[in-house]
C-alpha positions in Angstrom: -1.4 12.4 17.8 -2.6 13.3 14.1 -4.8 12.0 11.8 -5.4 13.1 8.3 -8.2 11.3 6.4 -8.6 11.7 2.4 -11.5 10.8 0.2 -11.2 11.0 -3.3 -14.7 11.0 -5.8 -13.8 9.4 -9.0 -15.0 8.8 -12.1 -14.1 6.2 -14.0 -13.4 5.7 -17.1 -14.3 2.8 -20.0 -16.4 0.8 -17.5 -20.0 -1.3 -18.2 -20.3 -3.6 -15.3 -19.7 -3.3 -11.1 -17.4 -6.7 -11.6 -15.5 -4.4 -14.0 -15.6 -1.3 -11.3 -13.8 -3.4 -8.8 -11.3 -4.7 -11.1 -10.5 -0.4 -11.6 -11.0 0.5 -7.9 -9.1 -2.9 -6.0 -5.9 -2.2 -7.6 -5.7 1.8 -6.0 -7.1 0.7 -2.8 -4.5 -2.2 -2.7 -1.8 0.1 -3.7 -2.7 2.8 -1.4 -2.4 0.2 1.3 0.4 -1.1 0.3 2.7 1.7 -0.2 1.5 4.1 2.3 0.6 2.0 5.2 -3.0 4.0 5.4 -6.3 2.4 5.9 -8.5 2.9 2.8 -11.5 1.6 1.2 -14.1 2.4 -1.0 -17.0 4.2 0.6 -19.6 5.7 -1.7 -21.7 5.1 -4.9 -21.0 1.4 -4.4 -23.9 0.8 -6.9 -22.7 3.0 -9.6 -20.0 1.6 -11.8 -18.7 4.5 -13.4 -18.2 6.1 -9.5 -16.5 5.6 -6.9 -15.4 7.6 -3.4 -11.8 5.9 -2.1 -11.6 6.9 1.5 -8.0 6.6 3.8 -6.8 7.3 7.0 -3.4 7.7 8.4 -2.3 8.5 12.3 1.1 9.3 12.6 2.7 11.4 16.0 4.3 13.8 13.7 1.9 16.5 11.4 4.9 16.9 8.7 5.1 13.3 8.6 1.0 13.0 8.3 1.0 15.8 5.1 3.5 14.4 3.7 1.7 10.4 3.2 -1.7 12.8 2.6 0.0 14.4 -0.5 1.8 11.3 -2.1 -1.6 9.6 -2.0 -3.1 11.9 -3.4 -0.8 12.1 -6.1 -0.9 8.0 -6.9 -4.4 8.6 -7.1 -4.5 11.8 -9.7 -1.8 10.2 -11.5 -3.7 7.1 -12.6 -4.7 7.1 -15.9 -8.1 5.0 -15.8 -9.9 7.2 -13.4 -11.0 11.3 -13.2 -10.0 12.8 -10.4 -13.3 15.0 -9.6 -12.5 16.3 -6.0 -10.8 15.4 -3.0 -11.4 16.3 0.8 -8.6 16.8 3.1 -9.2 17.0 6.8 -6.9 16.9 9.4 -7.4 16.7 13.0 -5.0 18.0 15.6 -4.4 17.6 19.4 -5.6 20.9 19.9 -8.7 20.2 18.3 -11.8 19.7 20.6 
């Protein structure tokens, strides 16, 4: 078993309001979820509302498989023009890790 987890710091772009955050931040989550079959939420700087961190995570029995779904979501997620892309952290964890 694999699992590869993602979080993604973002800043985003023309936003004044939390309510108008969540109408930037739903909408990736929601896609990520749908498209990718991954868990993901937002998990940081939920009282910011020109930041956000989007976390996922995705178990699959195969590691090519598991890189593979890491990299397309990380591309939806740089592609999208209304948010920055500041960082992202990869991890991966193994079955031979202890």
């Amino acid at each position: 078993m694999y699992v590869g987890t993602l979080s993604f710091d973002l800043l985003l772009g023309d936003v004044h309001s939390l309510k108008e955050k969540r109408s930037v931040v739903r909408p990736i989550v929601a896609e990520l979820q749908r498209k990718y079959a991954v868990s993901a939420a937002e998990v940081d700087h939920m009282d910011l509302h020109r930041r956000a961190v989007i976390g996922l995570a995705v178990v699959s029995g195969d590691a090519t498989h598991l890189t593979d779904v890491l990299d397309r979501c990380e591309r939806l997620v740089a592609g999208r023009p209304e948010v920055e892309l500041l960082s992202v952290r990869r991890r991966f964890h193994g079955e031979d890790d202890d």
